[in-house]
Each structure stands twice: as C-alpha cells, then as structure tokens.
C-alpha positions as CSV (number, residue, x, y, z in Angstrom):
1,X,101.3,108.7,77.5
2,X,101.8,109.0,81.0
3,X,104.7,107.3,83.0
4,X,104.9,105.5,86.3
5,X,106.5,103.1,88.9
6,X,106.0,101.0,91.9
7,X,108.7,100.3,94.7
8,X,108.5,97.3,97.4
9,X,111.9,96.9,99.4
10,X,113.8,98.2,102.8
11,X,112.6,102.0,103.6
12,X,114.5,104.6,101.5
13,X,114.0,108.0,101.0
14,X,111.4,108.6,98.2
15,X,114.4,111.1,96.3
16,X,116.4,108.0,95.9
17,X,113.7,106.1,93.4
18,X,111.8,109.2,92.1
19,X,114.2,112.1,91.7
20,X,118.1,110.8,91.8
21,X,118.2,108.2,89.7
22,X,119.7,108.0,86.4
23,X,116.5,108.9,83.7
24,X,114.3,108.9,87.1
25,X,110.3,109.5,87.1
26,X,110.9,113.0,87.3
27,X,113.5,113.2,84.1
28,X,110.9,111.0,81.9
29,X,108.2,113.8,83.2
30,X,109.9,116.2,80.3
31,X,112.4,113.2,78.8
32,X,110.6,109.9,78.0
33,X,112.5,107.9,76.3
34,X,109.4,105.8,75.1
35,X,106.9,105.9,72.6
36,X,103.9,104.0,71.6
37,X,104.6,102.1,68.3
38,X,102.1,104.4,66.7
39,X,103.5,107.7,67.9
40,X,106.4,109.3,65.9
41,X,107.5,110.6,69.6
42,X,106.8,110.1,72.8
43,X,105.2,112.4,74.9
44,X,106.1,115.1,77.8
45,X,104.2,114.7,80.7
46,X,103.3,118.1,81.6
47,X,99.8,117.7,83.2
48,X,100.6,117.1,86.5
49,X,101.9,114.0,89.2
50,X,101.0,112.0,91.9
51,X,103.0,110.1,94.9
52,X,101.4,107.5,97.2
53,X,103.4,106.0,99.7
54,X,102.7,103.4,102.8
55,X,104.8,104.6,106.0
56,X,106.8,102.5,107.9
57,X,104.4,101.9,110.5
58,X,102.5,99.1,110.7
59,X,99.1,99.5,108.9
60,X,99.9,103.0,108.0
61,X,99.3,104.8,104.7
62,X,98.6,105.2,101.6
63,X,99.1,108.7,101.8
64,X,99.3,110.7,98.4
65,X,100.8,114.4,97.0
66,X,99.3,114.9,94.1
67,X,99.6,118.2,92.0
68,X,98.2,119.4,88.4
69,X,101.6,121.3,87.6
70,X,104.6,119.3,86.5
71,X,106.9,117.2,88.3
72,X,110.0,119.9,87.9
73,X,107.8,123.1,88.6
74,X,106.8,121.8,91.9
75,X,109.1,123.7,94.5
76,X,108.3,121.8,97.6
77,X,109.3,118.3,96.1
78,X,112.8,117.9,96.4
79,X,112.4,118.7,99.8
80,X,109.7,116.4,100.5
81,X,111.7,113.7,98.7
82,X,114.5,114.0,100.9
83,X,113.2,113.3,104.1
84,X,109.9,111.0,103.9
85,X,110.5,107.4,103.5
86,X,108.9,104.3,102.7
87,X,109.5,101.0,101.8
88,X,106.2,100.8,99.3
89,X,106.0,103.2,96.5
90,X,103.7,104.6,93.3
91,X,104.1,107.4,91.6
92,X,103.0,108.9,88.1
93,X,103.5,111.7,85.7
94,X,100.5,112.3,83.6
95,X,100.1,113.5,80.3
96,X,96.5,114.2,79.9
97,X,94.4,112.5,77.3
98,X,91.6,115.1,76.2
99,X,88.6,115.7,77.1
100,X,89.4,115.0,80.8
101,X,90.1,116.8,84.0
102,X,93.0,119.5,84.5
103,X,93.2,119.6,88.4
104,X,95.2,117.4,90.5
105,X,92.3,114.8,91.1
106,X,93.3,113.5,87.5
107,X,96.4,112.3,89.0
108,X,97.6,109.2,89.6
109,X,97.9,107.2,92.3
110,X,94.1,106.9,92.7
111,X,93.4,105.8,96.0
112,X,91.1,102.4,96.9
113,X,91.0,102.0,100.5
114,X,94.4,100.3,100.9
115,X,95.0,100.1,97.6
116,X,97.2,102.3,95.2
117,X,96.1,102.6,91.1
118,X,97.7,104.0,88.2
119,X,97.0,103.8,84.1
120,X,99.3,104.2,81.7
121,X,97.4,104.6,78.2
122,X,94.1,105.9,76.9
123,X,90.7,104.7,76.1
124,X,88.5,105.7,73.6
125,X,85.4,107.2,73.9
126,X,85.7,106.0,77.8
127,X,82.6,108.2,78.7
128,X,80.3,105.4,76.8
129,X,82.6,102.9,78.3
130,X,80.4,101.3,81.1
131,X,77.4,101.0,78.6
132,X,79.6,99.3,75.9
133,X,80.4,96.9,78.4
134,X,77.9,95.5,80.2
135,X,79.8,97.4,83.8
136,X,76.3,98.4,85.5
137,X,78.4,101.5,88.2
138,X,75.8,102.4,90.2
139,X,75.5,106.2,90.6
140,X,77.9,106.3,93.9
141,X,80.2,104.9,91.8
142,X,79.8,107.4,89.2
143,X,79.9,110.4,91.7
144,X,82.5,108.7,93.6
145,X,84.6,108.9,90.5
146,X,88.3,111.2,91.7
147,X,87.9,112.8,88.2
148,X,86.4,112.8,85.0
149,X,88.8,110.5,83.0
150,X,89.6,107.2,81.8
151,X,92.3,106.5,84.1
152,X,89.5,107.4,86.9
153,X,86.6,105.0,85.3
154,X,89.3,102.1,85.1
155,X,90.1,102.5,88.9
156,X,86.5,102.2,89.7
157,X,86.4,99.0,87.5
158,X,89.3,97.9,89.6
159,X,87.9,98.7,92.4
160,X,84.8,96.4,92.1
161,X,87.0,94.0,91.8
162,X,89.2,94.5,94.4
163,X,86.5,94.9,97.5
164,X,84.9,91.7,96.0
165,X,87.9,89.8,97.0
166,X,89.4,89.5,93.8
167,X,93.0,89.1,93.7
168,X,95.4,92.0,92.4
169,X,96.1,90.1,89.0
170,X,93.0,88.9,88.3
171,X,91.3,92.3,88.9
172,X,93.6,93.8,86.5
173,X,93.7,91.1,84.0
174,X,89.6,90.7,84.1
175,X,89.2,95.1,83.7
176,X,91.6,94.9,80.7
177,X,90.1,91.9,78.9
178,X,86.5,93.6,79.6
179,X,87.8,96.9,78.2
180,X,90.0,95.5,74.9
181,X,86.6,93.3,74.1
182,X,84.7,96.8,73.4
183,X,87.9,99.1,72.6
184,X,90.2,96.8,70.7
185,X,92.7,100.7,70.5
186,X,92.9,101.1,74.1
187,X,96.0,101.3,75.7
188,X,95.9,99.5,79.2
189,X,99.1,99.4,81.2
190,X,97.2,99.3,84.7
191,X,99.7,99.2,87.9
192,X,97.9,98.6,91.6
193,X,99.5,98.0,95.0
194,X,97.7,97.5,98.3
195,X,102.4,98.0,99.9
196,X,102.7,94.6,100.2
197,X,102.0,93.5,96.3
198,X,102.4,95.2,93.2
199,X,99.9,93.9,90.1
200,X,100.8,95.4,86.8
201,X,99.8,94.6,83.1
202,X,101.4,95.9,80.3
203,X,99.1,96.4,77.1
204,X,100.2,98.9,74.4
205,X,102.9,100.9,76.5
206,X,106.6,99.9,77.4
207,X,106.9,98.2,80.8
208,X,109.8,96.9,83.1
209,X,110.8,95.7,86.2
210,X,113.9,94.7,88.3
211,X,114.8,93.0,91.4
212,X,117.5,93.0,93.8
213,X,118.2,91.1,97.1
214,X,114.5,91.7,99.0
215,X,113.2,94.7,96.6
216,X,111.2,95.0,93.1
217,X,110.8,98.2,91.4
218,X,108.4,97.6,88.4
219,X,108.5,101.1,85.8
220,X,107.1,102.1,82.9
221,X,111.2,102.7,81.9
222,X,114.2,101.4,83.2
223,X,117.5,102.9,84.2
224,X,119.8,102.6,81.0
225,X,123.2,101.5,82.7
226,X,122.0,100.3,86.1
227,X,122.1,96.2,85.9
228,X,118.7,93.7,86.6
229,X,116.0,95.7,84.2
230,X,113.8,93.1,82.1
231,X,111.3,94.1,80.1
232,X,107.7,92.7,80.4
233,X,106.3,91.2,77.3
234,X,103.3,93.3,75.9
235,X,99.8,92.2,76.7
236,X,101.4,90.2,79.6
237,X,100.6,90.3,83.7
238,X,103.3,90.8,85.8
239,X,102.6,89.7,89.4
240,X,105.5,91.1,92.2
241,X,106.3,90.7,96.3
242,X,109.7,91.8,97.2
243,X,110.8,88.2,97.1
244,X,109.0,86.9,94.2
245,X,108.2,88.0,90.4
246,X,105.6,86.2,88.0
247,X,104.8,86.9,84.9
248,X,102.1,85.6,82.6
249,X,100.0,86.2,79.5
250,X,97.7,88.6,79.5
C-alpha cells in the first residue's frame, strides 16, 4: 500500500505540499490513515520514496530524488524541500509488494520522457502479466524496465500508450481495464502527469483531490481539517488542469 500525490498550481516550495502539511506525504510514510477494505490495517511505507518535479522554467524538468530508505530517515530532505520549487508535483512513499526490487529504482515517480507515473496497489503474479494479456513488450521494453516490479511493468504499459498519442485518461483507463480483465484482485490506483495535466484512476485504494483558485492537488489522503477535499469514487478516472477537474467511470 504505497501512498502518493500530484500538485499543479503557482510555484511553492516542495516542503509546503510534501512535508508541512497537516497528515503530509511524509506523516502517511509511517501514519497512513488508510487501508484497503481487505486489510485489518494499513500499511507503513518503509521501502523507500520518490519526488519528481517540473522547474519553473519553460520546458524544464521532470527531475526526480528518489531513495530506497524512508521518507523520515532521509537527512538531506528537509533541506531540499525548503528551497526547490515547482508549480508541478509527484511524489510517493512505497511500501514494497514482494518479490520485487529493494533499491531506489523501485521508486515512484517513474520517469516517461515528459511524463511522471506512480501506482498505488499490487498486481498478482505481474511477472506472467504481459503473457496473460495479450501486451507483446518487446525485449527493449523489458530491459528498459527501471525495476523489477509491478509498479515498473504498469509504467511501461503506460508508456505504450502515452508515445502512441494516447491521451493521459485513456492510457490509464485502457492499462487498468487490460490488467483487471486477467487479474480481477489487482489493485490499480495509477497517477501520471506530463506538469501540465494530472490523470489518475482510483481502483481498490482510497483517492482524493482538491482545488483552490488556479491549483489541484490530487492524493491518495486528504488533509483532515483543511476545507475542499472530495473523495474520488472507486474504480472512477479523475482527469485534472489547474483550472478544471473531471471525473468519470472507470
């Protein structure tokens, strides 16, 4: 059960949506306050994080810091937080699923050219995953994989999709309906940005998203006691610019 969020609005320091916030990314890294309806509690995220941010230069970015320890062991963060800005945001905490990579390649955001991807969930038996679908990855596309996980295999999915043309929504919605078809259990709460969009679907996980004058902020948990958080109904698509929000059935 990982945990993660996407930002579009004015530049702001990355500390004020990732670290200073009330129950902030980096609180639900060891306090999530959201469980899966078949878990009895939910889970720490422990096995490392990832930030990707677009700087405010035009055409700039994504740049990531990723690590394999936790968020709160990481030293050099808070610093970090404090002075790099950005007005386009994703960032993760991961709790690994097993059977998958340890280093800091397993960590979301996974980079696609311009684009930004994160997954929220599990799949089982993912290895098999391509076969059991029909999803003929060529082998550049295999080694090209960041790391050996499910989270990894569903970027490359994305990624098909994505330098075909394919629209951020319909990317995600078309990888999740492919991947549901051959693992009804899989939990798919896939979030992409290329700093200008945010696509995110939520399937099996919690998911919300507010707005406020020309920003969205789109998060696996809201802020209990800050106004403008709505949840997004499961197995729903929820399609965001800074001045717009859609959502639809998955």
């Amino acid at each position: 059960m990982c945990r993660h969020l996407a930002y579009l609005g004015p530049p702001r320091p990355l500390a004020e949506l990732l670290t200073d916030p009330a129950h902030s990314l980096y609180e639900q890294a060891y306090a999530p306050a959201h469980a899966p309806a078949h878990a009895q509690a939910p889970t720490v995220n422990a096995d490392g994080f990832g930030i990707g941010w677009y700087p405010p230069e035009d055409g700039a970015g994504p740049v990531r810091y990723r690590r394999a320890v936790p968020m709160w062991a990481d030293a050099n963060l808070p610093g970090l937080a404090a002075v790099i800005h950005s007005g386009a945001v994703l960032a993760a905490v991961r709790a690994a699923t097993p059977g998958t990579s340890h280093d800091e390649s397993a960590a979301a955001p996974f980079a696609l050219g311009r684009w930004l991807f994160s997954h929220n969930g599990t799949v089982p038996r993912w290895e098999l995953l391509p076969a059991d679908t029909g999803e003929r990855l060529t082998a550049a596309e295999l080694l090209g994989m960041e790391a050996r996980s499910d989270s990894a295999l569903l970027c490359v999915m994305t990624g098909r999709r994505l330098t075909t043309g394919r629209p951020l929504g319909e990317a995600l919605a078309d990888v999740v309906h492919r991947t549901t078809d051959a693992r009804p259990a899989a939990r798919l709460n896939l979030l992409v940005t290329d700093g200008h969009a945010i696509a995110a679907t939520r399937h099996g996980a919690s998911l919300w998203y507010r707005t406020a004058e020309d920003e969205v902020t789109v998060a696996s948990e809201p802020a209990p006691g800050e106004p403008g958080w709505h949840e997004v109904p499961d197995h729903s698509l929820i399609l965001a610019t800074q001045h717009t929000t859609e959502i639809e059935p998955l």
